[in-house]
C-alpha positions in Angstrom: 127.8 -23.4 -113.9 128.0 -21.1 -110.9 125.8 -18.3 -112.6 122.6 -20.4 -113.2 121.1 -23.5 -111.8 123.6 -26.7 -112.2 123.0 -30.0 -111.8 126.0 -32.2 -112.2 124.3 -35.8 -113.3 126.8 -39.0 -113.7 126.0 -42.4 -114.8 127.5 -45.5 -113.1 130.5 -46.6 -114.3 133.5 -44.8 -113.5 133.8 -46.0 -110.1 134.2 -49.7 -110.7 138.2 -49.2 -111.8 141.4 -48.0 -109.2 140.2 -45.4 -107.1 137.0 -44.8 -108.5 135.7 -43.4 -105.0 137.6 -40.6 -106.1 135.5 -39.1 -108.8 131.9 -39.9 -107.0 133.1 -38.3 -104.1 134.4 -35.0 -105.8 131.5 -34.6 -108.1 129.4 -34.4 -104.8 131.9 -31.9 -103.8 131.8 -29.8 -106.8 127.9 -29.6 -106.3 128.6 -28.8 -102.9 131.1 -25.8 -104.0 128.2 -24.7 -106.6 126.3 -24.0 -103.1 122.8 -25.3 -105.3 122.0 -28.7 -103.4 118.6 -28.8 -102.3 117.3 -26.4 -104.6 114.8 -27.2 -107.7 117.4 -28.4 -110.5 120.6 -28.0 -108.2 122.9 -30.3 -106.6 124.0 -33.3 -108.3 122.8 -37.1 -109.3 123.8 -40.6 -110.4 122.4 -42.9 -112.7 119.0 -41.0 -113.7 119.1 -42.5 -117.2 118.5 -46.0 -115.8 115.5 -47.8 -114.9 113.4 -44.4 -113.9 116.2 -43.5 -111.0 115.7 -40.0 -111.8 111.7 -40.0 -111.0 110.0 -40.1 -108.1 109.2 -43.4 -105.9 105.0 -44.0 -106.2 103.4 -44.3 -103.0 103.3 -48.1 -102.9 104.3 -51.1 -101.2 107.5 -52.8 -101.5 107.0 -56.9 -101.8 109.2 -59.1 -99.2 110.5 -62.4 -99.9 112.1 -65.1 -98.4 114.2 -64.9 -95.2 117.7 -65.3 -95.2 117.7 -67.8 -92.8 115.8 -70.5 -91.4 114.3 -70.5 -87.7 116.2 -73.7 -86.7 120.2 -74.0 -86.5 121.9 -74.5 -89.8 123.3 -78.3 -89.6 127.0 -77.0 -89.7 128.4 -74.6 -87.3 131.3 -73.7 -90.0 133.5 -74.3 -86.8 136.2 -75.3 -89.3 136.5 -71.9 -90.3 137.5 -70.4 -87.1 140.1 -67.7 -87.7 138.7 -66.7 -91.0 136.4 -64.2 -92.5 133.3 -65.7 -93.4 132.0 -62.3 -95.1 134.3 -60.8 -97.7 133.9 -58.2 -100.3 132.2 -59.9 -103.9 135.0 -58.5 -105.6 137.6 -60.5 -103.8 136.2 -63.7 -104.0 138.8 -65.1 -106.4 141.6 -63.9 -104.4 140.0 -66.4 -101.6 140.6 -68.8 -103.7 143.8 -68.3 -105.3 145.4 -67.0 -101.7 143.4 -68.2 -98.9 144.7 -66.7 -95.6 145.5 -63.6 -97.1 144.9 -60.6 -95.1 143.2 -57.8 -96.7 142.1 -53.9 -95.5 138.3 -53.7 -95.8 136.2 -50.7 -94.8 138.3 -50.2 -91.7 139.3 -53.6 -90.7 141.1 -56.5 -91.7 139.5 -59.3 -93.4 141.3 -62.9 -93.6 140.1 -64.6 -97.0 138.7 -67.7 -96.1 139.3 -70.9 -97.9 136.9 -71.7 -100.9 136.0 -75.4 -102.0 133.2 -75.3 -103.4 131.0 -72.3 -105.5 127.5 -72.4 -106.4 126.8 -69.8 -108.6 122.8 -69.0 -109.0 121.7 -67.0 -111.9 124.9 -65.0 -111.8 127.9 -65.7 -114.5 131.3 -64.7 -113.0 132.8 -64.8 -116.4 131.1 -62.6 -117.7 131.0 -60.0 -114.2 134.1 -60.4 -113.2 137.6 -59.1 -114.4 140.6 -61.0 -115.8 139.6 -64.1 -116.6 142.2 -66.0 -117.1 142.7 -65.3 -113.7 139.2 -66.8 -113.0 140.5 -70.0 -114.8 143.1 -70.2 -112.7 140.6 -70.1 -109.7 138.6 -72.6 -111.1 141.2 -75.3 -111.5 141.5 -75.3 -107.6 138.2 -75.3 -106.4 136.8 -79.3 -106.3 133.3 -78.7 -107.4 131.3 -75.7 -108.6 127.9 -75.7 -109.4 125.9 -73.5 -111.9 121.9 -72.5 -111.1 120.5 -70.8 -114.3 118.1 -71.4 -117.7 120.9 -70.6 -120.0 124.0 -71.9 -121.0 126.0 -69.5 -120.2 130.1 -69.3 -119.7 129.6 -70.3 -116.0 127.3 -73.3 -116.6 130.0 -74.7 -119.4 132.7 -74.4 -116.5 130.3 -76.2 -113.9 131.0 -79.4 -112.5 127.3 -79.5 -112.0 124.8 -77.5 -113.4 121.0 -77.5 -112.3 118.4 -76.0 -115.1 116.2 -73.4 -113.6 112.8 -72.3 -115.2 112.5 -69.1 -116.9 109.6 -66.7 -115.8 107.3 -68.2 -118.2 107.8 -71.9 -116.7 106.6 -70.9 -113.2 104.1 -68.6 -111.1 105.3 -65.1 -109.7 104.8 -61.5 -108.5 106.5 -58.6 -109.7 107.0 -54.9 -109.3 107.5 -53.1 -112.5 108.7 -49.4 -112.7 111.9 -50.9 -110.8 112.8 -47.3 -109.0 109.6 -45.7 -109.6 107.8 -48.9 -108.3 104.8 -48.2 -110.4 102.9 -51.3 -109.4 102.7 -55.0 -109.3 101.8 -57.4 -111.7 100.8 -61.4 -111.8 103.2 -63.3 -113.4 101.7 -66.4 -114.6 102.9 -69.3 -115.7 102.5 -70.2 -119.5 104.1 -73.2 -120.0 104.5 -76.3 -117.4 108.7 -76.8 -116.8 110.7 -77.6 -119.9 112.5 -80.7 -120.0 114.6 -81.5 -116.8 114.4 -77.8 -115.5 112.7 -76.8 -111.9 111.8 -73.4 -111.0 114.5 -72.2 -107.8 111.8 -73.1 -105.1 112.0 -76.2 -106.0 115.7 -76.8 -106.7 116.6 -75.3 -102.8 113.9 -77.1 -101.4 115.1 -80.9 -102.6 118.8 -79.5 -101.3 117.3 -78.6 -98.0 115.6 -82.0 -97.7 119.0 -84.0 -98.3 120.0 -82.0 -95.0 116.6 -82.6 -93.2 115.7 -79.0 -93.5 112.8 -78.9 -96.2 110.1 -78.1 -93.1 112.2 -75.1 -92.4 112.6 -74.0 -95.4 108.8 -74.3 -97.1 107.5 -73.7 -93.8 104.7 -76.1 -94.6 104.2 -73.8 -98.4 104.3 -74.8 -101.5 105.2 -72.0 -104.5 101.4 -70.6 -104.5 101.2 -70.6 -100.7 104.5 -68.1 -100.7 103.1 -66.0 -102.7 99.7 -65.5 -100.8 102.0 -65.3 -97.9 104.2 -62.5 -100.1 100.8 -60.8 -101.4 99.0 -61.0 -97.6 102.4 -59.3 -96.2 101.9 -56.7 -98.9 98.1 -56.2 -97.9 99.0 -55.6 -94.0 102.0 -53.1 -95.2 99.6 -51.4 -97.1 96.6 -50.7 -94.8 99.5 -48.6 -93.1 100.2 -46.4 -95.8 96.9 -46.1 -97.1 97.4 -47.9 -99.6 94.3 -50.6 -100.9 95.4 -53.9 -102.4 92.7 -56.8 -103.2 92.4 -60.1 -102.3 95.2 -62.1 -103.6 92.4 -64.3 -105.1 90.8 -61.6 -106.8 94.5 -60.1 -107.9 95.2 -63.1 -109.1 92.2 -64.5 -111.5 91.0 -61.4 -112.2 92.8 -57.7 -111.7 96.3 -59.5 -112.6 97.7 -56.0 -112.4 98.0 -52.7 -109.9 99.3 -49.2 -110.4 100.2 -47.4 -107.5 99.3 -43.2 -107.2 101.6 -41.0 -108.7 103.4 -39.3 -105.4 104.0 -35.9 -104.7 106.7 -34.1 -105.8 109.8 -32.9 -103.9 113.5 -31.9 -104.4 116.5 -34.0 -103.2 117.9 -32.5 -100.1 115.6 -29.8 -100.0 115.3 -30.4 -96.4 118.8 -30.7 -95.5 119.7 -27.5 -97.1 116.4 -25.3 -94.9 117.4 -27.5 -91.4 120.6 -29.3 -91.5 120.1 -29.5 -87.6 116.7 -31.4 -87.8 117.6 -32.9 -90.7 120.8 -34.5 -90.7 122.2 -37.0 -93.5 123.5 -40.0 -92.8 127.3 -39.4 -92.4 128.9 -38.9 -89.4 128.8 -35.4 -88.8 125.6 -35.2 -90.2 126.9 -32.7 -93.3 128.0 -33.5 -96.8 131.7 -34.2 -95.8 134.2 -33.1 -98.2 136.6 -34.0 -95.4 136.0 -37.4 -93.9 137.7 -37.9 -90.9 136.3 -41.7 -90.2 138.1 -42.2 -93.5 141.1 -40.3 -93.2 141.4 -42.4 -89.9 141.8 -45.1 -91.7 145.1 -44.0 -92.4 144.7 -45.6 -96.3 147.6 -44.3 -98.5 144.9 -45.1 -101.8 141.9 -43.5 -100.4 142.6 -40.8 -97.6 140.4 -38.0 -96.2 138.9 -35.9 -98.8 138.9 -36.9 -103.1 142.4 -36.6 -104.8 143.8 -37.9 -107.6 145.9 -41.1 -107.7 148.0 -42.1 -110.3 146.6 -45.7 -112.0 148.5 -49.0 -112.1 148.2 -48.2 -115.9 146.6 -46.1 -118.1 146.6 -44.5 -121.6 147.9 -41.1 -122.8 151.3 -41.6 -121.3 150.3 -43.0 -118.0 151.9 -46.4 -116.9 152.4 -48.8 -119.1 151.1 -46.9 -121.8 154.0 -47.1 -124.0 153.5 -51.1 -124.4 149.7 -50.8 -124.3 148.8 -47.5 -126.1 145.0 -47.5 -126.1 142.7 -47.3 -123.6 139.8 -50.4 -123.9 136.2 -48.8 -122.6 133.3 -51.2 -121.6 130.2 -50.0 -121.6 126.7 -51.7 -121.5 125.8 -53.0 -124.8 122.5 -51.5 -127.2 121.4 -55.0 -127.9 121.5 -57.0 -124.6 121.1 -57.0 -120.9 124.9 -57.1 -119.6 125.0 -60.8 -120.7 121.5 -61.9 -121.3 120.4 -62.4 -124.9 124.3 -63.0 -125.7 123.0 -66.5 -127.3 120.3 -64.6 -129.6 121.2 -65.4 -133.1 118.8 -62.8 -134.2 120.3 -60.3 -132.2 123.7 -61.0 -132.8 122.6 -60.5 -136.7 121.8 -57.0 -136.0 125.6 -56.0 -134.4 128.0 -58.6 -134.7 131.0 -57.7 -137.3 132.0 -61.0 -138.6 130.4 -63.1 -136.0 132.6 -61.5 -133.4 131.6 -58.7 -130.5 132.5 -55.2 -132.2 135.4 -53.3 -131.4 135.4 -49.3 -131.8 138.4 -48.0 -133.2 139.1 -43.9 -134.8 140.4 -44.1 -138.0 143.9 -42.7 -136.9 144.0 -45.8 -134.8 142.8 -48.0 -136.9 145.1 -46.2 -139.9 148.3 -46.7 -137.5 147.8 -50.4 -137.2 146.4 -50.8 -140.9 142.7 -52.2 -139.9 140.0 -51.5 -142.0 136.5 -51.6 -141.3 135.0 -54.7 -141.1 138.2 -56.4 -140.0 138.6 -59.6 -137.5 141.4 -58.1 -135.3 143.3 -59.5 -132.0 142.5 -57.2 -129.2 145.8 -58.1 -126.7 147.5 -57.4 -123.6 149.4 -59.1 -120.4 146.7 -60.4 -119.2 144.7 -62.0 -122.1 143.8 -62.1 -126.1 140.3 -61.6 -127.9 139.0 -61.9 -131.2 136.2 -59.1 -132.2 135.2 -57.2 -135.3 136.6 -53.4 -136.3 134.3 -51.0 -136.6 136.2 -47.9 -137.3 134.5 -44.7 -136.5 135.6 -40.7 -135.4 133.1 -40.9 -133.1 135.8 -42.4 -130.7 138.5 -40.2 -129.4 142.1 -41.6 -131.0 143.6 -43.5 -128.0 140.6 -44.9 -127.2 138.6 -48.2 -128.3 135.4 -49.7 -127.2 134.4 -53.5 -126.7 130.8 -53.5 -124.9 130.5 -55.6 -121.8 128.2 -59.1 -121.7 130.0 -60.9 -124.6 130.3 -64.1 -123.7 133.4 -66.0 -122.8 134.6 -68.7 -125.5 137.5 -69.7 -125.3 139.9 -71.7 -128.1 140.9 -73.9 -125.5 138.7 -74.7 -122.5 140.1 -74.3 -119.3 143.7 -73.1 -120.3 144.9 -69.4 -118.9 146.0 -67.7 -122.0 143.3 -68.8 -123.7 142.3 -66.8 -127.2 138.7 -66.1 -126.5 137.3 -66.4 -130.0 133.8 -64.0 -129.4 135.1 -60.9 -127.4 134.5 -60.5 -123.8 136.7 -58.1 -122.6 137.3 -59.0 -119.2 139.4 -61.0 -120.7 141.5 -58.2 -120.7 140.7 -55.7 -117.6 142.2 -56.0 -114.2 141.1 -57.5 -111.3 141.9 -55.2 -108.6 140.2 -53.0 -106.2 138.7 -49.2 -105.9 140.7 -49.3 -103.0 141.8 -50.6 -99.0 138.5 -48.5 -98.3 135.9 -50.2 -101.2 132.9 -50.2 -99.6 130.4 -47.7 -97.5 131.3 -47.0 -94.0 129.3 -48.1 -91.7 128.3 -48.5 -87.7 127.9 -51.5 -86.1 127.8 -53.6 -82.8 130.9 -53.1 -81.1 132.2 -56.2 -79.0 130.5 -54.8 -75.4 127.3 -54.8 -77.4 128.0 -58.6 -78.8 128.5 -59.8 -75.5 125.1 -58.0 -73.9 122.9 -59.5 -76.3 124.2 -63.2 -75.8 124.3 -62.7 -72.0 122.4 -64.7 -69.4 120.7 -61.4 -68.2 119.4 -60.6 -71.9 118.7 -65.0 -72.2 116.2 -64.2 -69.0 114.2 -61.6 -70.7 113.7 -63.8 -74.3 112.6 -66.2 -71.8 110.2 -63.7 -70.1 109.2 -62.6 -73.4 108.4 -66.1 -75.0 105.8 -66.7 -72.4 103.6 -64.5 -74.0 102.6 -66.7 -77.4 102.6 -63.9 -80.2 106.1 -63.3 -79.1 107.5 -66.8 -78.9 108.5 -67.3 -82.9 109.4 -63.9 -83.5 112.3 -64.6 -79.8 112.6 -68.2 -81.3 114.1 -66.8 -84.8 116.3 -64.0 -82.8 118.0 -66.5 -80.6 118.9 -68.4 -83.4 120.1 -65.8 -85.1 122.1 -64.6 -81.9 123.6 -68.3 -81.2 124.4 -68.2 -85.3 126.9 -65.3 -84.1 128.6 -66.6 -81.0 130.3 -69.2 -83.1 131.5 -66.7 -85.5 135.0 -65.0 -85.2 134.4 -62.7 -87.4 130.7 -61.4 -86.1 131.1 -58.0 -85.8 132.5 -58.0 -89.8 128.9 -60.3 -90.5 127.1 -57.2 -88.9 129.2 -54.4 -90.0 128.3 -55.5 -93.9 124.9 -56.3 -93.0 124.3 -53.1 -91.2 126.2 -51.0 -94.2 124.0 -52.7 -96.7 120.9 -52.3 -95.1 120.9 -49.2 -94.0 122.8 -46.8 -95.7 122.0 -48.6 -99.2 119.7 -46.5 -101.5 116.2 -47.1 -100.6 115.6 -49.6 -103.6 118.0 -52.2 -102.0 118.0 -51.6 -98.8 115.6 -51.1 -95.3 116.4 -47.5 -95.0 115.1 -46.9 -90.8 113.7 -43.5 -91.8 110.1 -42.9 -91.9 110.1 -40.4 -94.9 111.7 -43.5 -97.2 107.9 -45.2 -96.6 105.4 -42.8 -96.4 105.5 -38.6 -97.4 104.4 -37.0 -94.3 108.0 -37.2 -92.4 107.1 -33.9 -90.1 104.6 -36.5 -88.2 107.3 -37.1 -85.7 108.4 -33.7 -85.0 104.7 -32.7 -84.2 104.6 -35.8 -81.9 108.5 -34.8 -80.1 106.9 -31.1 -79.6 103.8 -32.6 -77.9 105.6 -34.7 -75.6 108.1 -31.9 -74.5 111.4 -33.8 -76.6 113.9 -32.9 -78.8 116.4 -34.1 -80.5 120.4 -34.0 -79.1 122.8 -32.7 -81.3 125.1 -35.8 -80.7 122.1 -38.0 -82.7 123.4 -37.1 -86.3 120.4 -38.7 -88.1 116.9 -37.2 -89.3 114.0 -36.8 -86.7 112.0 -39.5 -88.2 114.5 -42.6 -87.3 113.5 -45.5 -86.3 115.1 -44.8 -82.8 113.7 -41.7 -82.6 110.1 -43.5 -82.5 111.6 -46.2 -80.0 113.0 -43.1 -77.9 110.1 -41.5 -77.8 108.2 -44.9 -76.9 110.2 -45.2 -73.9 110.2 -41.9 -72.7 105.9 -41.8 -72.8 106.8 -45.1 -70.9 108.5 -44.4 -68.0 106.4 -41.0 -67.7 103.7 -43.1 -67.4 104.8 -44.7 -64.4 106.3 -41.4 -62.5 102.6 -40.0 -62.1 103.7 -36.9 -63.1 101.7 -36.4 -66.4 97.6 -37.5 -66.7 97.8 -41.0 -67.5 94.9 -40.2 -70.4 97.2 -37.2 -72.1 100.2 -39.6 -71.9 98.2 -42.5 -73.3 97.0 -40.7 -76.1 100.5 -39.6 -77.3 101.4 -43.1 -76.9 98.6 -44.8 -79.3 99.4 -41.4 -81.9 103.2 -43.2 -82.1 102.1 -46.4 -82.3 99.8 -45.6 -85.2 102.6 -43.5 -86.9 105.2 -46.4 -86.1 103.1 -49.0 -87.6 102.3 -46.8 -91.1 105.8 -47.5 -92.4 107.2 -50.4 -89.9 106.0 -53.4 -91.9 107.4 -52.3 -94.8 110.7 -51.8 -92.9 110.4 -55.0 -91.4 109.6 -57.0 -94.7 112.5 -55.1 -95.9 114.8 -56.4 -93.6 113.5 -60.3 -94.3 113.9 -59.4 -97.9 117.8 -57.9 -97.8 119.4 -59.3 -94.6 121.2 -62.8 -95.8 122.5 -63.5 -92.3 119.3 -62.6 -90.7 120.6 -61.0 -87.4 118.5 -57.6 -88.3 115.8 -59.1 -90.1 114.5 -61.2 -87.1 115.6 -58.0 -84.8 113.1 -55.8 -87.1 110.4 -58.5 -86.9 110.2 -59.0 -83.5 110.0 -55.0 -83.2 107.1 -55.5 -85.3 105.2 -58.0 -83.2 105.9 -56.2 -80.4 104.4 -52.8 -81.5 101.2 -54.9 -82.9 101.0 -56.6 -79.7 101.1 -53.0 -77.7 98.8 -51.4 -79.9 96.2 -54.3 -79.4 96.5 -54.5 -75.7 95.9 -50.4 -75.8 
């Protein structure tokens, strides 16, 4: 590996069980000890195999969609929540309900699981996502109403108290980005057929909710589903003319074109400019360096996940780990040839081409499957503590002995609804895995407003420049939907945790999910800011461990040509000139940023923060 040119590629899948951190973060060090990240081939990657991850991003514009929140107040205030964590990790949500109150070590803090009542569940199907789930079942028998949004009948909707039939993409209009990590282009999805039966596409079913709370206004703003897309489309036009990128008329798009392909972009290696100026180009870890020691971690002081990757004994495993003399065999679940996760579970077609016996396959080697006298083709009871499935042998040496193999998405049907212990008749094995985290650590670290900062932005002194800023009418939504956003938080206990996760999965997300502030993650040219620091005498300070071409690096740079501007010390023209050349460069690949923001940030905090930047940099470049 050392001797020639290694590149140490993973999938995604190891990490989701008991200290899974562990073997991410050590095949980044391995690459790291291989001394070949950052060059042509080198250096190591996850999940290339799926949806184009491994190819480079097109030079293209990334669609927005609706905000997270409205502009007005929501109705209630959640003040009976006070004490609690109104964020909490996904993973965790069925210990809210099972042990509300319970205190829990997140990402460097403490996190109180709130209370649950009620669960609305919109094209997502917990039983099928989640682990254990008889444990699930136990959840459910507490909460006093859950609700189901999706256009099948999946395990989730049969466990609804109420369930609300969505359209599928056929019974509806739409935009869409194929190519997924490649974003290749956009294309019109049209609708084919009007709404079958009682179903209503999700614009619809969120907009009759909001108008039982006297929010529909808010929520539409005044559109119906064709004016949200124009809106959607026109967004995508503005976002475009700053990367030079050309899209038509939504009309024309839409009755005629009905499809665009974005340029193919230019090549370049991962970390290539890391490896020839770590200095200027920092990544985005605290120290600025691949960390093989983290000391913001080991800080943490986390007995299951401490300062650099180890190995940690499981709460079970196979091959004479714990609990393997009871359990012998080790139960993989991998994504399925036939399906998506769950989706096309129902196909009767489908199901003809893998099924064993009408039940979900099971993998076995034949020195298994000798031991326990199954033969192929077999209906066999796949067991443990925690639950019972049904599913068909299929006995095979290309399994390792110790080992068998139920594919995840199988859906969840039970022998006797709602009863823990239930045999599940199909196959899902999450009947049978554990719920239980990576670890205390179990998410990114990230770097948020700290309580000073809180209190700054809700202060009178910061309400008196809004107010100054509202007088000036392009500015007066974009303050409008900030100060909402800011009163939203001063009723919240748990604010800085609302940021800290919104912060974390904004910005330090891969640049498919996320608003990454970095100029180079929108357009190629990412030396443009360098060229502009040199001209106005700047550099950047070692303490700033992120890449020249951050978003506060522009703002920086803003204010200094600023306040230069008023010292008289510089020509006013020369100064000016630099000014307009940031502006320009800022608004290239701030749209996109901004649209990003609306299209990511639930809570809405950033997203209004990145919008007003936006309005302000239009309104300075105008009034140049």
């Amino acid at each position: 590996m050392a001797a020639n040119r290694t590149q140490i590629i993973a999938g995604w899948c190891v990490q989701r069980m008991q200290h899974g951190e562990q073997w991410a973060w050590m095949i980044v060090v391995l690459a790291a000890m291989l001394g070949q990240i950052g060059l042509p081939g080198g250096g190591f990657g996850f999940g290339w195999h799926y949806n184009g991850a491994g190819t480079p991003g097109r030079k293209g514009v990334i669609l927005s969609g609706f905000s997270g929140s409205t502009s007005i107040p929501p109705v209630h205030d959640n003040s009976d929540y006070k004490g609690y964590s109104s964020t909490i990790p996904i993973a965790r949500f069925i210990d809210a309900i099972l042990e509300p109150g319970k205190v829990i070590n997140w990402n460097g803090k403490s996190v109180k699981l709130p209370p649950l009542k009620m669960c609305i569940f919109a094209g997502t199907n917990p039983f099928h996502r989640h682990q254990q789930i008889n444990r699930i079942i136990e959840g459910w028998r507490k909460l006093e109403t859950v609700i189901a949004i999706d256009n099948q009948w999946t395990s989730t909707c049969r466990f609804a108290d109420i369930v609300l039939p969505a359209t599928t993409q056929f019974e509806r209009n739409d935009l869409d980005q194929y190519g997924n990590h490649s974003n290749r282009g956009i294309i019109a999805m049209k609708q084919v057929v009007p709404p079958q039966f009682e179903a209503r596409n999700d614009f619809d079913i969120f907009r009759e909710l909001c108008r039982r709370f006297n929010r529909e206004e808010a929520f539409t703003e005044g559109l119906d589903e064709m004016g949200w897309l124009k809106r959607i489309w026109q967004e995508g036009v503005q976002q475009g003319k700053g990367r030079g990128v050309h899209l038509p008329a939504f009309d024309d798009f839409w009755n005629n074109k009905e499809y665009v392909e974005f340029d193919h972009p230019q090549m370049f290696v991962r970390h290539q400019a890391f490896r020839e100026d770590p200095d200027l180009e920092p990544l985005g870890t605290p120290s600025g360096l691949i960390e093989i020691y983290s000391k913001t971690i080991a800080d943490m002081n986390y007995d299951d996940c401490q300062g650099h990757p180890m190995w940690f004994e499981k709460i079970e495993r196979s091959h004479g780990g714990p609990g393997s003399q009871k359990y012998p065999l080790h139960l993989q679940s991998v994504h399925p040839d036939f399906r998506l996760h769950s989706q096309l579970c129902e196909s009767e077609t489908l199901r003809q081409q893998y099924t064993v016996a009408g039940k979900e396959p099971v993998f076995i080697n034949p020195q298994d499957a000798s031991a326990r006298g199954i033969r192929n083709g077999d209906v066999v009871r796949v067991f443990n503590a925690r639950g019972q499935v049904l599913a068909g042998a299929v006995v095979s040496d290309r399994y390792a002995p110790g080992v068998a193999r139920i594919h995840e998405g199988a859906w969840y049907d039970p022998d006797k609804g709602g009863e823990p212990g239930a045999l599940c008749k199909y196959g899902n094995p999450n009947v049978l895995t554990i719920d239980i985290g990576t670890s205390q650590l179990a998410q990114l670290f990230s770097r948020e407003l700290d309580d000073e900062q809180l209190t700054q932005i809700s202060s009178a002194q910061m309400a008196e420049w809004f107010s100054l800023l509202k007088s000036e009418p392009p500015l007066t939504a974009a303050v409008n939907a900030l100060e909402n956003r800011i009163a939203a938080l001063t009723v919240r206990d748990d604010a800085r945790l609302e940021l800290a996760a919104d912060f974390c999965g904004l910005f330090l997300m891969t640049d498919k999910q996320a608003a990454l502030p970095y100029a180079s993650a929108y357009k190629q040219d990412e030396q443009e800011i360098k060229r502009l620091l040199v001209e106005a005498g700047m550099e950047t300070s070692g303490n700033f461990n992120e890449s020249a071409d951050h978003l506060a690096i522009y703002l920086e740079l803003l204010s200094h040509l600023h306040f230069s501007l008023g010292e008289g010390t510089v020509p006013a023209r020369r100064i000016d000139s630099l000014r307009q050349k940031t502006l320009t460069a800022l608004r290239q690949w701030l749209p996109e940023f901004a649209a990003r923001c609306r299209q990511y940030d639930s809570f809405g905090f950033y997203a209004a923060l990145s919008q007003l930047l936006l309005v302000l940099v239009e309104c300075d470049h105008q009034n140049r």
